[in-house]
C-alpha positions as CSV (number, residue, x, y, z in Angstrom):
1,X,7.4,-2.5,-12.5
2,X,7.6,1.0,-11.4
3,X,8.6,2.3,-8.1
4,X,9.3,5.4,-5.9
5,X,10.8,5.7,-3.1
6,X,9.0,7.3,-0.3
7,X,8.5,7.6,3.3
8,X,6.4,4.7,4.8
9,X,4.3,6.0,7.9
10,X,4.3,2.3,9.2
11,X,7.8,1.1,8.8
12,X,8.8,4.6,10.0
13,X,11.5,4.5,6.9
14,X,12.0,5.2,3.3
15,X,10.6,2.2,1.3
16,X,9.8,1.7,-2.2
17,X,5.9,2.1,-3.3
18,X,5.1,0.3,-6.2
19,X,1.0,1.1,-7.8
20,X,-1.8,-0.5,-6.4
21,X,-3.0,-3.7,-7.9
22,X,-6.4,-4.4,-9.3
23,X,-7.7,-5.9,-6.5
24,X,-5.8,-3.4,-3.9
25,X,-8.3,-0.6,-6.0
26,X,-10.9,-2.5,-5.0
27,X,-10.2,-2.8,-1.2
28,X,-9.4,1.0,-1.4
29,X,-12.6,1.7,-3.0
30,X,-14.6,-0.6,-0.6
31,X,-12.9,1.0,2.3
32,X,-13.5,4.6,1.2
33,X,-17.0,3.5,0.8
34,X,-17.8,4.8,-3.0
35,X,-17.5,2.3,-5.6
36,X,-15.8,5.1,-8.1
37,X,-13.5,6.3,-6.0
38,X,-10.8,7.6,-8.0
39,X,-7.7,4.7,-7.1
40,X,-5.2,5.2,-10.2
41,X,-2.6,7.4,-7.9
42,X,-2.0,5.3,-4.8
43,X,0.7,2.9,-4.2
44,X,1.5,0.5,-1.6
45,X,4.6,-0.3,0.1
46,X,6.7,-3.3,-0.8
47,X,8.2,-4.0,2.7
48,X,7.2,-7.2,3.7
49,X,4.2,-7.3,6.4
50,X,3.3,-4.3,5.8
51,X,-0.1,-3.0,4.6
52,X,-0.4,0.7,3.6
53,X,-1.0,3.1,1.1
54,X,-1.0,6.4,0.0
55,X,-2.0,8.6,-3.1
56,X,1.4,9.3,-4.3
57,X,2.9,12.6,-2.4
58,X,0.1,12.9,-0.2
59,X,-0.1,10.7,2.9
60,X,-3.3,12.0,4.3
61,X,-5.3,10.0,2.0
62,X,-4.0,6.9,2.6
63,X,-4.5,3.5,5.2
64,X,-3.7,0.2,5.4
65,X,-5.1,-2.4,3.3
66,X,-6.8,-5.5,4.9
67,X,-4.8,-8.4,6.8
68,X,-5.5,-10.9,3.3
69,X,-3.0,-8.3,1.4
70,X,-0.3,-9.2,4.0
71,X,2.7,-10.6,2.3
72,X,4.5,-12.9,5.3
73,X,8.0,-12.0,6.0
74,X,10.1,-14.8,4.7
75,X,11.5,-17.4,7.4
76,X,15.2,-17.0,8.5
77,X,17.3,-20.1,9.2
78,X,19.1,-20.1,12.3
């Protein structure tokens, strides 16, 4: 799978961004409110618990994607 690394306005670090999913495009385009809202250029980051995305380069038309999407943080042994 592809990936870039880019800043993540949530983490507050550089992360790596993989593309949207199938189902992430629809989210995007249910939250944008248009059912062909144009989804091939965003990608979400991979950091675990966290939600958003961005068209690639252009972090204005982005957001985060809904809590189902969350992918837990693995548990730590102590």
């Amino acid at each position: 799978m592809r990936t870039f690394r880019l800043d993540c306005p949530t983490c507050g670090t550089m992360e790596d961004f993989r593309p949207v999913n199938d189902e992430e495009k629809t989210a995007i385009r249910e939250e944008k409110g248009d059912p062909r809202h144009y989804v091939d250029w965003y990608w979400r980051c991979t950091a675990k618990g966290c939600l958003s995305y961005y068209r690639h380069l252009k972090k204005s038309d982005g957001g985060l994607l809904p809590e189902r999407f969350r992918e837990e943080e693995a548990a730590v042994d102590k």
